[in-house]
C-alpha positions in Angstrom: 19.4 22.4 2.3 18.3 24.2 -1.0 15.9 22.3 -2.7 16.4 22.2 -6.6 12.8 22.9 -7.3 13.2 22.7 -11.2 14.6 19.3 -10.7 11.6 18.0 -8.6 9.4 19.2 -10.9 11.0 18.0 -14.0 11.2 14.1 -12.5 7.6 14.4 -11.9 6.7 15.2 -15.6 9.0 11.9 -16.5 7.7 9.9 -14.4 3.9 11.0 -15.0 4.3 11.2 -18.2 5.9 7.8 -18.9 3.1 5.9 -16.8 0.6 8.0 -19.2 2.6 6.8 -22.1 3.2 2.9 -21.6 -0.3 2.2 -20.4 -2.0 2.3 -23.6 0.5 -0.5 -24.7 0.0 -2.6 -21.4 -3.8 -2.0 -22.4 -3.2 -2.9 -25.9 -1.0 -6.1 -25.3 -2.9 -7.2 -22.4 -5.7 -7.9 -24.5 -3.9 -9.0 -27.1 -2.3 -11.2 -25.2 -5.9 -12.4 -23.4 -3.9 -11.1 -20.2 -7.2 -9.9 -18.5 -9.7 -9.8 -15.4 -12.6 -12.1 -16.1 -15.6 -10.6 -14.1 -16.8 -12.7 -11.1 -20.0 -12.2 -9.3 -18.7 -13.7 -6.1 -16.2 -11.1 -5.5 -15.0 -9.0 -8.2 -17.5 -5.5 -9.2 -16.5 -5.4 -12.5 -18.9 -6.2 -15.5 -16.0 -6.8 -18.2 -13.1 -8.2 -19.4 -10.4 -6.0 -17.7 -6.6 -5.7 -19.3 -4.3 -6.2 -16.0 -0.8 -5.8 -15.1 -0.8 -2.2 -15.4 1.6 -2.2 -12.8 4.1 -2.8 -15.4 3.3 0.6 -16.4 3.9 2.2 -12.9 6.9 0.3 -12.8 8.0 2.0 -16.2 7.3 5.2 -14.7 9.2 4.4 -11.9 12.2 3.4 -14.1 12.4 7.0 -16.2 12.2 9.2 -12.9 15.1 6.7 -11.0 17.2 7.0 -14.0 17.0 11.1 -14.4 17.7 11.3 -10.8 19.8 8.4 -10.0 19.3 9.1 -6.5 22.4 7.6 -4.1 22.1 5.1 -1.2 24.0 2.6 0.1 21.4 0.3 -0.2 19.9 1.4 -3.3 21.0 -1.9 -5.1 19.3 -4.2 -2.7 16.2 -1.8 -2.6 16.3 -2.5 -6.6 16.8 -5.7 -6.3 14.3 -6.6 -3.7 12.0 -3.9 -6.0 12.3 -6.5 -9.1 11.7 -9.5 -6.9 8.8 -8.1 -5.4 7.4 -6.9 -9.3 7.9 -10.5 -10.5 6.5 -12.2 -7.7 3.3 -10.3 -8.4 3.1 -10.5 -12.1 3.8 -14.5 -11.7 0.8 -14.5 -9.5 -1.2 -12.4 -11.9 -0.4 -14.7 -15.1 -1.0 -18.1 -13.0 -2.3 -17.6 -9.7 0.8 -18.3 -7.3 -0.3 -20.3 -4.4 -0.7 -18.4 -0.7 2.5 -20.1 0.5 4.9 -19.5 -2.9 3.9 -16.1 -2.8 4.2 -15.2 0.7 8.3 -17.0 -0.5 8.2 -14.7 -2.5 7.9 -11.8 -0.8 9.9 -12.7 1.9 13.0 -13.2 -0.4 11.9 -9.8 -1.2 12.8 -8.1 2.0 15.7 -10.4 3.3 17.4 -8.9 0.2 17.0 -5.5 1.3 17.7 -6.9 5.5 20.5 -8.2 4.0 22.1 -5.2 2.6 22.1 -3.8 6.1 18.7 -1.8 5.8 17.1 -2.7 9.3 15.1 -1.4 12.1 17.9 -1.2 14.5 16.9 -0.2 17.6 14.5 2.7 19.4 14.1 4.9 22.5 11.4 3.6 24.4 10.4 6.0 27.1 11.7 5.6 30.5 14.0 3.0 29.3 16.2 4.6 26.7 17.6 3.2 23.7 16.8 -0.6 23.3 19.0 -2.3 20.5 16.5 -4.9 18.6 19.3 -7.1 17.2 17.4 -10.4 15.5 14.0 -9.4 16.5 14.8 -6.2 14.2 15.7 -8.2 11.1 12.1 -9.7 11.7 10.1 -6.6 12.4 11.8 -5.4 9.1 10.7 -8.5 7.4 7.0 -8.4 8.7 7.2 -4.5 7.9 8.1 -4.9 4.5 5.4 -8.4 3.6 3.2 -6.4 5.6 3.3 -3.4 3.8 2.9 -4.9 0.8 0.6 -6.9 1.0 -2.0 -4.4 2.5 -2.7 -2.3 -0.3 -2.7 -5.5 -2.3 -6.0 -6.2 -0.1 -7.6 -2.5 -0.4 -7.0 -3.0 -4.4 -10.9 -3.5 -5.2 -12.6 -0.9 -6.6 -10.9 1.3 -9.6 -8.5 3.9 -9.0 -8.4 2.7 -4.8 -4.9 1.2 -4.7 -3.6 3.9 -6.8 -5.1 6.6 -5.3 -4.8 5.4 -1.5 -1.1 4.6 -2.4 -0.5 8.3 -3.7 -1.9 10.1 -0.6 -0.2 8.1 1.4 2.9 9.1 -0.6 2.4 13.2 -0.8 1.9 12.7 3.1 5.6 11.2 3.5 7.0 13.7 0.9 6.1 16.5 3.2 7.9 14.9 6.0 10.4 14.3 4.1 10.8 17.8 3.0 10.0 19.1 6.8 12.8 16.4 7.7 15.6 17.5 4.6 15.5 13.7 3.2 16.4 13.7 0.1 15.9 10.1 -0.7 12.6 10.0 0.6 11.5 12.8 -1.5 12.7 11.8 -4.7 11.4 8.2 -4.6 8.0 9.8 -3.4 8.0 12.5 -5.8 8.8 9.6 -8.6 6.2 7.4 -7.4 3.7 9.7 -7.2 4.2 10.2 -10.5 4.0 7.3 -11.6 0.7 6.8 -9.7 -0.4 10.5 -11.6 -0.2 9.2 -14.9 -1.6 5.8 -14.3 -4.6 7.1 -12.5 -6.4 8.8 -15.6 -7.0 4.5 -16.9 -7.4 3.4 -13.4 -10.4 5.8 -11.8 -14.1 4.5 -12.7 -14.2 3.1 -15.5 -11.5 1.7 -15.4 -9.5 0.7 -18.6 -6.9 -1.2 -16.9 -6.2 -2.7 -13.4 -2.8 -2.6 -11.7 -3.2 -6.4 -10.7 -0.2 -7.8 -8.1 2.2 -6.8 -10.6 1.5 -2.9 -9.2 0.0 -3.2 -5.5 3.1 -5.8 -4.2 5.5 -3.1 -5.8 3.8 -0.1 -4.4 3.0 -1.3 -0.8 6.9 -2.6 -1.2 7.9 0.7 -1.9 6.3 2.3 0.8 7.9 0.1 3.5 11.4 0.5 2.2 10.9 4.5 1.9 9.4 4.6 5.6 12.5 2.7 6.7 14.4 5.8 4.8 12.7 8.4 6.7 10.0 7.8 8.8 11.7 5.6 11.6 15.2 8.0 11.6 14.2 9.3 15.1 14.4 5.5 16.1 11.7 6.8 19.4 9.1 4.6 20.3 6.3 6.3 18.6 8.3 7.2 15.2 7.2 3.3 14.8 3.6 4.4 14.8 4.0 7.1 11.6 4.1 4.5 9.1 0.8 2.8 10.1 -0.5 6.2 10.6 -0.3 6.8 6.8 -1.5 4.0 5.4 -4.2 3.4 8.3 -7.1 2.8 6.2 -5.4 -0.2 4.6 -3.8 -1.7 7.6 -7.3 -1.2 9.4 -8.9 -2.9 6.8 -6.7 -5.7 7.1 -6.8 -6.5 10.3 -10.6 -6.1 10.3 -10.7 -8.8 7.8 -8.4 -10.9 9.4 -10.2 -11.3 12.5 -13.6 -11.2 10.7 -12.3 -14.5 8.6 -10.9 -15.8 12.2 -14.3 -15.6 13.9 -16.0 -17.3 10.8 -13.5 -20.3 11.0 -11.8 -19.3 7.6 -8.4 -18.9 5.9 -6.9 -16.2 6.3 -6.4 -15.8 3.0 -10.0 -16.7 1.7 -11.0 -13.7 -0.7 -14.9 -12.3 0.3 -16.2 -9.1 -0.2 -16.3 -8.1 3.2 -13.8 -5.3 2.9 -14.6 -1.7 3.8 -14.4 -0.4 0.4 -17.0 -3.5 -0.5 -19.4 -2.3 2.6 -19.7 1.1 1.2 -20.6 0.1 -2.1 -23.2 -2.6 -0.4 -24.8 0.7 1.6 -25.6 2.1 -1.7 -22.9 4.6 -2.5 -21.1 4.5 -5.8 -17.9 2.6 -7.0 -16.5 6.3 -7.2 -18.2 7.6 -4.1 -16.8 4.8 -2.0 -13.6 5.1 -3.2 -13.9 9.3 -2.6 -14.9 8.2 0.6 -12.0 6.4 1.7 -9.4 9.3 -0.3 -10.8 11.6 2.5 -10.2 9.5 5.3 -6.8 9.2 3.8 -5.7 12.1 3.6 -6.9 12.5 7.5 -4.6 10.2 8.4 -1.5 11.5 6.4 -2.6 15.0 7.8 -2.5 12.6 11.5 1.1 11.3 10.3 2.6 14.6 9.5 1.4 16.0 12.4 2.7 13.5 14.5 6.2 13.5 12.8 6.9 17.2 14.3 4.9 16.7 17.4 5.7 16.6 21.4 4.7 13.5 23.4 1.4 15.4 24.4 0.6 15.9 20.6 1.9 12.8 19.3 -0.7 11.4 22.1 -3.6 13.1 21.0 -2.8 12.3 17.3 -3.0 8.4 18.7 -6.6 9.4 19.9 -7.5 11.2 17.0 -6.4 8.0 14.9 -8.9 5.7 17.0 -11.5 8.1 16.5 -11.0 8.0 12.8 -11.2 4.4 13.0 -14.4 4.5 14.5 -15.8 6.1 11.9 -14.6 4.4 9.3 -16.5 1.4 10.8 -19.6 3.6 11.5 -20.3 5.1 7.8 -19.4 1.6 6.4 -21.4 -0.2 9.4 -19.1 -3.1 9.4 -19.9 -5.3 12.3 -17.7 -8.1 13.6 -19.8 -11.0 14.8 -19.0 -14.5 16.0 -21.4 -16.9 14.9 -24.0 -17.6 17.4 -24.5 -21.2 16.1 -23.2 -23.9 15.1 -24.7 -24.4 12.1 -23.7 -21.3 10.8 -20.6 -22.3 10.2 -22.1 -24.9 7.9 -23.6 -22.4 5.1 -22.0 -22.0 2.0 -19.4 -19.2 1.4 -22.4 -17.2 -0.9 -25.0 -17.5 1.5 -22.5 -15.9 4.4 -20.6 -13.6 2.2 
């Protein structure tokens, strides 16, 4: 396949420069509107009033580089579709606070849109075993993929320009693989994306002007579920599975760390502390923008991790898996996150400052 380069390029500038464009205006009628981030010492870094919902303006960025390239898919109506539900759910919850349970609804209408349209993880080769057909328990993994997805780098957006930035790696990493792979619709809703992300960045990184609120990290972490589903699992094999959490590993590590963290400590699930990693750096004394450096590098790592993988033997792919772990491990060392049951019982009985 003979890539039209000139094309590529020219989508990016729309899509760039359209996020570059509209944010001013989210900016401006955010705080016209009183639409903002109210500082909160509990959890949030910020010392100002922030505009949000500048996913609105990734969205619009989005929008320009979908409608230059129209790219075609079967289910590209149901990807759009479960795109706008996902976009609304978020900027609902970011102009009135959805409850846990409405927007976990929410999302999940999301994605049995798109598993709906016939967009499922259908089977894979497991080795020694051959090709195992999923049937329902593929329309759930699907679902779970896609909630999951999203609502990962929905947890890693804390400090400016993370989400954003994170997202965007994670991005370029699956554009190579789908160039290396010749998929064009995995390149061209990367290539828009990233974009998107491009031009939104310059108002995101520290200081930030304006944050990306629900409205932008449900749509993004959406968006990289369905494109993974595009590309990553085509070789339906056991380990293609992995690629996806490969690339965004620092998210989905920080997830579950948390998850099991609020577990031990007898909490919701969805209690918001700021015991994330990106929180842990900045508590060891690095910068908001040294922390956030700090976890860019380790994702690019793990895109480098995923791309390998992609075009790797079982040997490889295997040593990639090890490599992964390792990276892991050091994520946890320079933040020095520790995972500690309490020892007693009246630990459990301190208030959510004094443990947090």
């Amino acid at each position: 396949m003979i890539w039209n380069v000139n094309e590529l390029i020219i989508v990016f500038f729309i899509s760039a420069i359209t996020s570059f464009l509209v944010t001013p205006v989210i900016i401006y009628l955010s705080k016209k509107l009183n639409l903002v981030d109210e500082p909160d010492s509990n959890r949030k870094l910020h010392k100002d009033i922030i505009p949000t919902l500048g996913g609105l303006a990734i969205f619009a960025g989005t929008i320009a580089g979908y409608i230059y390239l129209q790219p075609a898919h079967p289910q590209m109506y149901a990807i759009i579709i479960g795109a706008v539900i996902m976009i609304s759910v978020g900027l609902i919850d970011d102009l009135l606070e959805l409850r846990p349970l409405y927007k976990m609804a929410g999302q999940i209408a999301a994605a049995l849109v798109v598993v709906q349209s016939g967009l499922v993880i259908e089977k894979m080769t497991i080795p020694f075993m051959g090709t195992v057909y999923l049937g329902g328990i593929g329309i759930v993994l699907t679902v779970l993929w896609i909630v999951a997805a999203a609502n990962v780098i929905n947890i890693i957006d804390g400090l400016d320009g993370l989400a954003a930035g994170v997202t965007a790696i994670a991005l370029l990493s699956i554009l190579v693989m789908g160039f290396m792979d010749y998929r064009i619709i995995v390149v061209y809703l990367s290539l828009i994306l990233i974009g998107s992300l491009i031009g939104f960045l310059p108002f995101n990184f520290y200081p930030a002007k304006i944050f990306m609120g629900d409205t932008g990290s449900l749509f993004l972490g959406y968006s990289i579920a369905i494109i993974s589903m595009l590309g990553l699992f085509k070789n339906v094999a056991f380990f293609s599975f992995i690629i996806p959490i490969i690339v965004i590993a620092v998210p989905v590590f920080d997830t579950i760390l948390v998850m099991i963290r609020r577990k031990l400590n007898h909490q919701s699930i969805a209690t918001a502390d700021r015991k994330h990693i990106h929180y842990e750096l900045v508590n060891m004394g690095y910068s908001d923008r040294a922390s956030v450096l700090i976890i860019y590098a380790f994702s690019v790592y793990f895109g480098i991790l995923a791309i390998l993988f992609n075009s790797g033997t079982l040997l490889t792919s295997l040593i990639i898996l090890g490599a992964s772990l390792i990276g892991m491990k050091l994520i946890l060392e320079i933040a020095g996150i520790k995972i500690r049951k309490p020892k007693q019982k009246s630990e459990n009985l301190r208030s959510k400052d004094e443990r947090y």
